[in-house]
C-alpha positions as CSV (number, residue, x, y, z in Angstrom):
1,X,0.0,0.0,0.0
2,X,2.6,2.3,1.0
3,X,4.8,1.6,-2.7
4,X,1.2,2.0,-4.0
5,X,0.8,5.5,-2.9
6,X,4.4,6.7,-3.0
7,X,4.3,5.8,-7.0
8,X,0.8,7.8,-7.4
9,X,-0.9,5.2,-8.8
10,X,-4.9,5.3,-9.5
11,X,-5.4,1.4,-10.4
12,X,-3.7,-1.8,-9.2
13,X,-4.6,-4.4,-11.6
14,X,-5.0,-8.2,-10.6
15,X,-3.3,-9.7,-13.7
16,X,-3.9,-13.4,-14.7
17,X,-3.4,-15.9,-17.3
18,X,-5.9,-18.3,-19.4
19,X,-6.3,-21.4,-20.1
20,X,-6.7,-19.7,-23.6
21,X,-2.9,-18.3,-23.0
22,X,-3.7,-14.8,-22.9
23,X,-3.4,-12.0,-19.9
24,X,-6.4,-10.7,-18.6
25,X,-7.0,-8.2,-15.6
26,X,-9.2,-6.9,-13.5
27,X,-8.3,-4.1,-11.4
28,X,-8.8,-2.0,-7.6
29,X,-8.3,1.6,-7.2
30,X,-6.1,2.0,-4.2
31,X,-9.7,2.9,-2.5
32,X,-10.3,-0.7,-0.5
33,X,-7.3,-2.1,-2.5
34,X,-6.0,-3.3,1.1
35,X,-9.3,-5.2,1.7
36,X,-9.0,-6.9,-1.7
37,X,-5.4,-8.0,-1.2
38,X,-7.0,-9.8,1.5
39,X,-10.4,-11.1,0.6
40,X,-9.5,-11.1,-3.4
41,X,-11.5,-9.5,-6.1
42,X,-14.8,-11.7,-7.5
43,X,-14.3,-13.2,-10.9
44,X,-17.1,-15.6,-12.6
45,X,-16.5,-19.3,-12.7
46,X,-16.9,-19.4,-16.3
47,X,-13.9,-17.6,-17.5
48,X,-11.6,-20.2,-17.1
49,X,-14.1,-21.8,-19.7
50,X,-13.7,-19.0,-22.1
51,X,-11.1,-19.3,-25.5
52,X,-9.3,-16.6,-27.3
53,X,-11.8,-15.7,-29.2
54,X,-14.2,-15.0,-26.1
55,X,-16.6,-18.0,-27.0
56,X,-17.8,-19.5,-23.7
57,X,-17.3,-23.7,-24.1
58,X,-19.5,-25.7,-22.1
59,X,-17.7,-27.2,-19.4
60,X,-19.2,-28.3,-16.0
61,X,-18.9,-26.1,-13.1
62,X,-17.9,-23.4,-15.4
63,X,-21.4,-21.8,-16.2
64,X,-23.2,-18.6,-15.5
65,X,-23.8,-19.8,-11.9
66,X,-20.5,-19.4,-8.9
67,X,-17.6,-17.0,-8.6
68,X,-14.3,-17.5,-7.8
69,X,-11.5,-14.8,-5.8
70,X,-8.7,-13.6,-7.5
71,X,-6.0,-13.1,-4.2
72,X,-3.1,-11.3,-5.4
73,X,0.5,-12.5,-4.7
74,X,2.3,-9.3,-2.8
75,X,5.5,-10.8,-3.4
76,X,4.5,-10.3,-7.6
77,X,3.7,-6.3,-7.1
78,X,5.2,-3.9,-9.9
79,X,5.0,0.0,-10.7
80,X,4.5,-0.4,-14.5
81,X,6.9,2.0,-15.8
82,X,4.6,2.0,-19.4
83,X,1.2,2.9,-18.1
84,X,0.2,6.0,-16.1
85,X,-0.8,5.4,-12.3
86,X,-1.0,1.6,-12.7
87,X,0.5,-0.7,-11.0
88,X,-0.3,-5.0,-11.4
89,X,-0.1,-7.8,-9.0
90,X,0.0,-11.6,-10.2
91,X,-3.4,-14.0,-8.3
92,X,-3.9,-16.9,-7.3
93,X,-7.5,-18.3,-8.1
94,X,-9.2,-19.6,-4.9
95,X,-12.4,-20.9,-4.1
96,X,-14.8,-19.1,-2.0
97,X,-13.9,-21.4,1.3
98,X,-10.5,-20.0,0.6
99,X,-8.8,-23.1,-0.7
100,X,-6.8,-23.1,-4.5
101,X,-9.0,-23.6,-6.9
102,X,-8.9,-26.7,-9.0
103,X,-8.2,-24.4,-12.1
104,X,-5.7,-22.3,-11.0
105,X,-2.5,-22.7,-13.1
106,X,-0.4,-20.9,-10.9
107,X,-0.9,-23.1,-8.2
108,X,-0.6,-26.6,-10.5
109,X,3.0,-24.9,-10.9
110,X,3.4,-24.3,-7.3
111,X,2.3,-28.2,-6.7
112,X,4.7,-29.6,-9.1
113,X,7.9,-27.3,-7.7
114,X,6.8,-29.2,-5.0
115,X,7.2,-32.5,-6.2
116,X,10.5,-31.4,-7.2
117,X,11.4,-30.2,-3.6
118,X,10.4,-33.6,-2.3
119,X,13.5,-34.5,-3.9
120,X,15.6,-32.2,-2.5
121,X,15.6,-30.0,-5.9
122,X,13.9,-27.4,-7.7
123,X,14.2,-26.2,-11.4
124,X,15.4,-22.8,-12.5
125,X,14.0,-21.9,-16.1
126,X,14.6,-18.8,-18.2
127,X,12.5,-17.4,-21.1
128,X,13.8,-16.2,-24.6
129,X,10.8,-14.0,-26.2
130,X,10.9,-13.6,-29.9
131,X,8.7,-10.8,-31.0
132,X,7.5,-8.5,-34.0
133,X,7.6,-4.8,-34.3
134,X,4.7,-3.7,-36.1
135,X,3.0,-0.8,-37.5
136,X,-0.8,-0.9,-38.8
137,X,-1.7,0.5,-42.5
138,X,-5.3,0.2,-43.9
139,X,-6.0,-2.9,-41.6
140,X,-2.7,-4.5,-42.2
141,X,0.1,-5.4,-40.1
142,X,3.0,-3.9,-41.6
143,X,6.6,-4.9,-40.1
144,X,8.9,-1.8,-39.4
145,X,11.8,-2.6,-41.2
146,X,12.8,-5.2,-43.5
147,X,16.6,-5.7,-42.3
148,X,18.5,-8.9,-41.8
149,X,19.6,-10.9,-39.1
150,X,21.2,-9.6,-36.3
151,X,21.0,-6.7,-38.7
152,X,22.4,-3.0,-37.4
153,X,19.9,-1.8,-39.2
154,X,16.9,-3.5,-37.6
155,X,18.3,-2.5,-34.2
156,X,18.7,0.8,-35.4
157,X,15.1,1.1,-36.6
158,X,13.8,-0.2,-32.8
159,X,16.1,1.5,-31.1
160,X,14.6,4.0,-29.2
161,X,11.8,1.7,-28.6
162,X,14.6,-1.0,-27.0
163,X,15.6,2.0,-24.5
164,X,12.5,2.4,-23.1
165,X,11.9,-1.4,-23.1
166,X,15.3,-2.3,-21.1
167,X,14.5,0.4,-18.8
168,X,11.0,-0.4,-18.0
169,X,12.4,-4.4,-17.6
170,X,14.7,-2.7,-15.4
171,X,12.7,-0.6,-13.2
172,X,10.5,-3.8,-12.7
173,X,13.6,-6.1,-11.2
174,X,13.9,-8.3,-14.3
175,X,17.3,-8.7,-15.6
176,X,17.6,-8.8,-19.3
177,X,20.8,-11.0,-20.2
178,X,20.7,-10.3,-24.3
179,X,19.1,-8.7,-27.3
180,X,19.3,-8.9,-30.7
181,X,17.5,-8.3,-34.2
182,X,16.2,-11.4,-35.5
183,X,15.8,-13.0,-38.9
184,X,11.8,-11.8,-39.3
185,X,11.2,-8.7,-40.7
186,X,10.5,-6.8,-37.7
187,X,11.4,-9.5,-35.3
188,X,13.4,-9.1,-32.5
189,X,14.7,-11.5,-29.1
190,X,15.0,-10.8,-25.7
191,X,16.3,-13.2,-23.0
192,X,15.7,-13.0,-19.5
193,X,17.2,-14.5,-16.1
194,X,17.1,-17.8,-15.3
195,X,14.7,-17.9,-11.7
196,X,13.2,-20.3,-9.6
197,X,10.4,-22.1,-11.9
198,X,7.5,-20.2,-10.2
199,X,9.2,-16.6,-10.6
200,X,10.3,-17.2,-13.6
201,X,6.7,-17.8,-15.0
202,X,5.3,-14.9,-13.1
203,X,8.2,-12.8,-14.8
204,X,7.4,-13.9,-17.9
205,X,3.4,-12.7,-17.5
206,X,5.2,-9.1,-17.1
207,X,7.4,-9.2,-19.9
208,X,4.8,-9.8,-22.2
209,X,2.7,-7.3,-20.8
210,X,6.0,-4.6,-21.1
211,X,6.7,-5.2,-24.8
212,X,3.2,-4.8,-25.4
213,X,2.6,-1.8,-23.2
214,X,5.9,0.3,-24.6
215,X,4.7,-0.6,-28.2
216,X,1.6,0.9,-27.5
217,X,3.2,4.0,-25.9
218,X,5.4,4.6,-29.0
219,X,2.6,3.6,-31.8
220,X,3.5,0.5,-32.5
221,X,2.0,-2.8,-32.0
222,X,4.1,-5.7,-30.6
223,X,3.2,-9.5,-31.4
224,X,4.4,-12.6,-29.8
225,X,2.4,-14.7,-31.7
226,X,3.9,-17.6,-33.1
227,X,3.4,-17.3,-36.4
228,X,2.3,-13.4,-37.0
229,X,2.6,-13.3,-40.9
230,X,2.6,-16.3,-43.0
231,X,5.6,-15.7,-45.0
232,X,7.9,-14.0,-42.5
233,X,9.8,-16.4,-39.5
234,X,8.2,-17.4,-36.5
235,X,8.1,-16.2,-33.0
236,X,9.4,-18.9,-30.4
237,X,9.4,-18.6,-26.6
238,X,12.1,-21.1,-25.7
239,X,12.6,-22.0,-22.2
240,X,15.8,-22.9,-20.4
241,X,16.2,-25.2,-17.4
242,X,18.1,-26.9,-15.1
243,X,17.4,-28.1,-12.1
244,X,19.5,-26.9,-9.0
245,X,19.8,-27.9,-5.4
246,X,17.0,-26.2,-3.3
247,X,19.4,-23.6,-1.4
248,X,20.8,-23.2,-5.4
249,X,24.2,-24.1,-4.3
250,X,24.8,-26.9,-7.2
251,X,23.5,-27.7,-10.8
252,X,22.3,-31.0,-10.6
253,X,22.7,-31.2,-14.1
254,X,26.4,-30.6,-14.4
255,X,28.3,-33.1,-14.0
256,X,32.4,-32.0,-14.6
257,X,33.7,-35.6,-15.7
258,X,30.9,-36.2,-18.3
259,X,32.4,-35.3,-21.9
260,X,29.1,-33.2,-22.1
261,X,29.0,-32.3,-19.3
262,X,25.9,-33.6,-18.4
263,X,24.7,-35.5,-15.3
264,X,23.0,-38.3,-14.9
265,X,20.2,-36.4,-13.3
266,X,20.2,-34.4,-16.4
267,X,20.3,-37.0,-19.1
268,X,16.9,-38.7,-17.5
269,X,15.2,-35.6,-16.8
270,X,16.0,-34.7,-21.2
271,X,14.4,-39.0,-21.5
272,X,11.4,-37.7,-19.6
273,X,11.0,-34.6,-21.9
274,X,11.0,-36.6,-24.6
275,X,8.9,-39.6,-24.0
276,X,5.7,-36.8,-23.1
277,X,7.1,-34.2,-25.6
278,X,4.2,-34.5,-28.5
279,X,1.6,-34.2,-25.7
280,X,3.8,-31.2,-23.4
281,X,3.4,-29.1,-26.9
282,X,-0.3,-29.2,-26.5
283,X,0.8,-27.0,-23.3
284,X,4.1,-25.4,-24.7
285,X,2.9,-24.7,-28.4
286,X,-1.0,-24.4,-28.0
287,X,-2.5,-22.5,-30.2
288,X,-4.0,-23.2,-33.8
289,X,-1.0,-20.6,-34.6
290,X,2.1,-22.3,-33.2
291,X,2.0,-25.2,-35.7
292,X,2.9,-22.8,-39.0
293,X,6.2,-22.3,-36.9
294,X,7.5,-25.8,-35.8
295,X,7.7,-26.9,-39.4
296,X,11.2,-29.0,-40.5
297,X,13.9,-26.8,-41.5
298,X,12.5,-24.2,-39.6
299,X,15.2,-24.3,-36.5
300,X,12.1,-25.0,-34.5
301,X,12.3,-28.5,-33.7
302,X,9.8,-30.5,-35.2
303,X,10.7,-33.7,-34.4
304,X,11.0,-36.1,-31.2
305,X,15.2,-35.7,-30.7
306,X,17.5,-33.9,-28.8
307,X,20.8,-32.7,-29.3
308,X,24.3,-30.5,-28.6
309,X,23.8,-27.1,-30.1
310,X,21.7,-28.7,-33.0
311,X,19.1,-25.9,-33.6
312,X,16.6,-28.1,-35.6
313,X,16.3,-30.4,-32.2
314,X,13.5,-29.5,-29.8
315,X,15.9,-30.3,-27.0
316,X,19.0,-28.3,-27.4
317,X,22.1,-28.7,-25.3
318,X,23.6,-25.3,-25.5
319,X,27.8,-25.4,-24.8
320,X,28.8,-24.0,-21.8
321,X,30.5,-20.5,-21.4
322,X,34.0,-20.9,-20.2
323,X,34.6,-19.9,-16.8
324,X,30.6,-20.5,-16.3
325,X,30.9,-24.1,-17.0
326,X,28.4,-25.2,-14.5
327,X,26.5,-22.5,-13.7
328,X,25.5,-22.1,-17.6
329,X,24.9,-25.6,-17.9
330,X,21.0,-26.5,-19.1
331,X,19.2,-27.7,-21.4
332,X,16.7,-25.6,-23.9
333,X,13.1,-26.5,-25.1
334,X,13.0,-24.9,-28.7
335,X,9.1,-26.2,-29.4
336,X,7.4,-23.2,-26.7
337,X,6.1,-20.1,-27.9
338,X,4.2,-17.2,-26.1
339,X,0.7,-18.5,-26.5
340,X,1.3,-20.9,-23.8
341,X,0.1,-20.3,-20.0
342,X,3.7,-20.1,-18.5
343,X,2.9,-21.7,-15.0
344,X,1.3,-25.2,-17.7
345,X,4.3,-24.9,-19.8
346,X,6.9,-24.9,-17.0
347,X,4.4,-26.8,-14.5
348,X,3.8,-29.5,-17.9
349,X,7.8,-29.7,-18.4
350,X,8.4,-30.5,-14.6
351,X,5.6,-33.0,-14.7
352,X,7.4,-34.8,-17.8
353,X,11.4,-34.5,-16.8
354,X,10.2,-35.4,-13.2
355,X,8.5,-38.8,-14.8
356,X,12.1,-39.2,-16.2
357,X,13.7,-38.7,-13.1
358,X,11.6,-41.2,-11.3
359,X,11.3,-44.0,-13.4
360,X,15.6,-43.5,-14.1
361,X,15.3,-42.9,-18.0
362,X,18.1,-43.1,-20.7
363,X,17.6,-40.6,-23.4
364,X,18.5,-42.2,-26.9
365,X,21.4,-41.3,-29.0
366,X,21.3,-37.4,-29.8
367,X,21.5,-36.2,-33.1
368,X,24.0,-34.3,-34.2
369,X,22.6,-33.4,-37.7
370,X,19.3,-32.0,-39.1
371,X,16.7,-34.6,-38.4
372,X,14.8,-33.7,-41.5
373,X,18.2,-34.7,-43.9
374,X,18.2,-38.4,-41.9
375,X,16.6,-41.0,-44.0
376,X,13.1,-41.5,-43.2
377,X,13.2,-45.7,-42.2
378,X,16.6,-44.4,-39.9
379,X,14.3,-41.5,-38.3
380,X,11.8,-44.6,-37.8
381,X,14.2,-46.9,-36.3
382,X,15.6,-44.1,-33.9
383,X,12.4,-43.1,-32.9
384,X,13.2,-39.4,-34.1
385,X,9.5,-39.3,-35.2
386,X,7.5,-36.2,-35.7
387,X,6.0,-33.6,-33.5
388,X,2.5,-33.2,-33.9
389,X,1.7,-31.2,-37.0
390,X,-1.3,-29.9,-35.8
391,X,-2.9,-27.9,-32.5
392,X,-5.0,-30.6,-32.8
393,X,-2.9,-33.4,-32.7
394,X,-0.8,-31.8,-29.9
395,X,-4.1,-31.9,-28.0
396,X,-4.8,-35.1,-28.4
397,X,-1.3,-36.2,-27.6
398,X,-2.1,-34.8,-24.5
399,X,-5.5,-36.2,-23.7
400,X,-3.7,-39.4,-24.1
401,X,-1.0,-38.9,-21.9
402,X,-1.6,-39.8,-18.1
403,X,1.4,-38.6,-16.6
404,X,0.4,-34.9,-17.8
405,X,-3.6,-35.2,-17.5
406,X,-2.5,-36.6,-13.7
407,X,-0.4,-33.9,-13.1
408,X,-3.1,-31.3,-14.2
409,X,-6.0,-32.7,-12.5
410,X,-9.3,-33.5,-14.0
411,X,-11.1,-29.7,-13.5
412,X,-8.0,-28.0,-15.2
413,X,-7.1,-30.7,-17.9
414,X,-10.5,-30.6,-19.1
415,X,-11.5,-27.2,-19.3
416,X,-8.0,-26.7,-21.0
417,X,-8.8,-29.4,-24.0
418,X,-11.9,-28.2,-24.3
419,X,-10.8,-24.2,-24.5
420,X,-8.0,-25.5,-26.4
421,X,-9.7,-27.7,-28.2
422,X,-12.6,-25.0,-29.6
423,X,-10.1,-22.7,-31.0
424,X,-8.7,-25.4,-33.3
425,X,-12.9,-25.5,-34.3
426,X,-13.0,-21.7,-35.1
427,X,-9.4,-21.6,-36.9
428,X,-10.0,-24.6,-39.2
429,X,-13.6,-23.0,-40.0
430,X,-11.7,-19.0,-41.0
431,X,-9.1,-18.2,-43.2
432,X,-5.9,-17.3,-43.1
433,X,-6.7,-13.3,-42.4
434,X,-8.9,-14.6,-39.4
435,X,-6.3,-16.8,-38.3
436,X,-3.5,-14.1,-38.3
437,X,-6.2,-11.3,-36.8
438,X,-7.0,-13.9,-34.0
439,X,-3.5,-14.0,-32.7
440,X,-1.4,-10.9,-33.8
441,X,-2.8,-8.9,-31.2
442,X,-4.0,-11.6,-28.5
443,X,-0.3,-12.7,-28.1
C-alpha cells in the first residue's frame, strides 16, 4: 500500500493468465485495495471456460452460476513503468472457502515445484521471447523494417523503442541477459534471467505485458504470436532449465567428468521430456498458430530428438561458457512459444522430466545433424518421429498422456482441452486473415 501510494498510482490491476494463453485483468483503485489483497476481487467461474476468441465452451462447473476470488500475490507487485498510475499484481484463483481452486494454473505450478522439492531440488528456467515490431496501415500489419539478421539496421530502426523497453524491464527487477534483431522482418529477441520455476513464469506474464505496453506508448503494435505473418519467421518462446539444489548451491545437471558435461540427473530428466514431448506441446505450443512455426527446416524442432547445439532439435544442449561451465549448464526446449500459460508450460515440463527422473530414463542417442536430412526408415528406427503437425494433434497427444492429465488434475485438464480444443474449431472454419487477426494482437 505504502509503494502504491508513493508511486501515485490510481489502479492496481489483478493480472492473470488463461487457459486460452492470454493475460487478462481486473483491477482496484487504491480505495479498498487493502481489503481486496486480503479477501480477493470476485471473478465468474466461467472464464476459465472462455477461448481466445471469447466464445464460452461448455464445461461443468464453469457456467453462469459461482464465482471465484482472485487473491493477489504481494511478493509479484510492480510499478508499470509504461502505463500511467497503474500498477499490477500476479493471483492466485481460490475458491470461496479459501482453498486453491482446481483451475488455477499458478498453483498446478506451485504443486509440481513441489514434487520437485520432495527430492531435495527445484528447477530454475529462463524465457527467450521472440517478437514482431509492427505498424498498422489500412487494416494490415506492416513490419517496421525489413533488415537482416542480427541486422544493425533493424536495431537501429527499434532503437529508441529497446531504450524504453530495457528500462521499463529494469525498473521492474527483471534482468535482461541479451538482445538482438532477428531474422523476421520486424522480429526481435530478448532473454531473460534464469529464476526459480515459479518466478520465472510470473516474470514472464510481465514481460509480455512490457513489450506490449511500450509498443503501445510509441505507436507501435508488438506480437508474440507464433506465427504473426505467413511468409515471414516465427516467433518462439524457448525456455531454459536446469534443475539446481533447493538452497541453489549446485547444478544437478552438471556433471564436470561427463564429456558433455551432463549429469545423470540431467540426461533422465532430457528421457522424460521426450517420452511426453508431443503431448507437453499441446501446453508449450498451444495455439491453432504455433503449428505454422514448428515446421522441418525451420530451426524450431519439429521432431521427437534432442541434441548438442543442434538448432533443428526441440531439445537443445547449449555449450557452456568458459569460466561459467556449470553455472551455464542447461538444457533448452526450442518447441514453446508465447501462446502458452507459462505456469502449464513450465508446471507440464516439470511433470514430464520429473517422470524421467523417477522411473531413471536413458535418453537415446542425440542427433548431431538436421533430423529432416536423416533417412526416413533411420528416423523410424531411432524413434526421431515427428511432432504433432497440428494444435489438434498436440491436443490429443495430450489427452492421451496420463502422466500430464495426472499432473493437471481432471477440472483443469479438461477445461483446458476443451478451451483449447474450440479454438482449433474456429481456426479450421476461417481463413488465413482470421487466423493471423485472432492472434497478432491476443499474443
Amino acid at each position: 500500500m505504502q509503494q502504491a501510494d508513493e508511486a501515485g498510482l490510481r489502479l492496481v490491476r489483478f493480472l492473470w493468465c488463461g487457459n486460452d494463453g492470454t493475460v487478462r485483468a481486473k483491477a482496484s483503485s487504491l480505495n479498498g485495495l487493502e481489503g481486496r489483497m486480503e479477501s480477493g476481487i470476485g471473478l465468474t467461474v466461467a472464464m476459465q471456460a472462455m477461448n481466445s476468441l471469447d466464445q464460452l465452451q461448455p464445461v461443468e462447473g464453469m457456467g453462469p452460476v459461482g464465482e471465484i476470488r482472485l487473491v493477489p500475490d504481494p511478493e509479484t507487485f510492480r510499478v508499470l513503468p509504461y502505463a500511467p498510475h497503474l500498477g499490477a499484481m500476479l493471483v492466485d484463483q481460490r475458491q470461496l472457502d479459501g482453498e486453491p481452486a482446481p483451475v488455477c494454473q499458478r498453483t498446478f505450478l506451485k504443486r509440481m515445484e513441489q514434487r520437485l522439492a520432495e527430492r531435495g531440488v527445484r528447477l530454475e528456467a529462463a524465457f527467450e521471447n521472440e517478437f514482431s515490431l509492427a505498424t498498422q496501415v489500412d487494416g494490415e500489419f506492416v513490419p517496421i523494417d525489413s533488415g537482416l539478421c542480427f541486422s544493425t539496421i533493424s536495431a537501429t530502426a527499434a532503437q529508441y523503442y529497446l531504450d524504453e523497453l530495457v528500462g521499463a524491464l529494469e525498473s521492474q527487477g527483471i534482468v535482461l541477459e541479451q538482445y538482438y534483431s532477428e531474422l523476421g522482418h520486424g522480429q526481435h529477441e530478448i532473454s531473460t534471467g534464469h529464476a526459480p520455476a515459479l518466478r520465472a513464469a510470473d516474470e514472464q506474464l510481465f514481460v509480455r505485458e512490457t513489450i506490449r505496453g511500450v509498443a503501445a506508448r510509441r505507436g507501435l503494435i508488438a506480437s508474440l504470436a507464433p506465427k504473426p505473418w505467413p511468409e515471414n519467421a516465427g516467433n518462439g518462446g524457448h525456455i531454459h532449465f536446469s534443475l539446481w539444489d533447493e538452497g541453489g548451491a549446485r547444478n544437478r545437471f552438471h556433471d564436470a567428468s561427463a564429456d558433455d558435461r551432463l549429469s545423470g540427473e540431467a540426461r533422465s530428466f532430457i528421457a522424460g521430456v521426450l517420452a511426453h514431448l508431443p503431448a507437453l506441446c499441446g501446453l508449450t505450443a498451444p495455439s491453432f498458430n504455433s503449428y505454422h512455426r514448428i515446421l522441418p527446416l525451420y530451426w524450431a524442432g519439429a521432431f521427437v530428438c534432442w541434441g548438442h547445439d543442434n538448432r533443428e532439435a526441440p531439445l537443445r544442449v547449449p555449450s557452456v561458457f568458459w569460466g561459467m561451465e556449470e553455472a551455464s549448464t542447461n538444457v533448452e526446449l526450442k518447441a514453446a512459444d508465447a501462446s502458452a500459460n507459462p505456469y502449464l508450460a513450465v508446471g507440464g515440463l516439470i511433470a514430464a522430466g520429473l517422470d524421467g527422473l523417477v522411473r531413471g530414463l536413458e535418453p537415446p542417442e542425440p542427433v548431431e545433424i538436421d533430423p529432416a536430412t536423416i533417412d526416413e526408415q533411420e528416423r523410424e528406427q531411432r524413434g526421431i518421429v515427428r511432432l504433432p503437425a497440428t494444435q489438434e494433434e498436440a491436443l490429443d497427444a495430450l489427452a492421451a498422456d496420463d502422466v500430464l492429465l495426472d499432473a493437471l488434475g481432471p477440472v483443469l485438464a479438461e477445461s483446458y482441452l476443451a478451451v483449447r480444443r474450440s479454438e482449433w474449431t474456429a481456426y479450421s472454419e476461417g481463413g488465413e486473415a482470421f487466423e493471423q487477426q485472432g492472434h497478432f494482437l491476443k499474443y
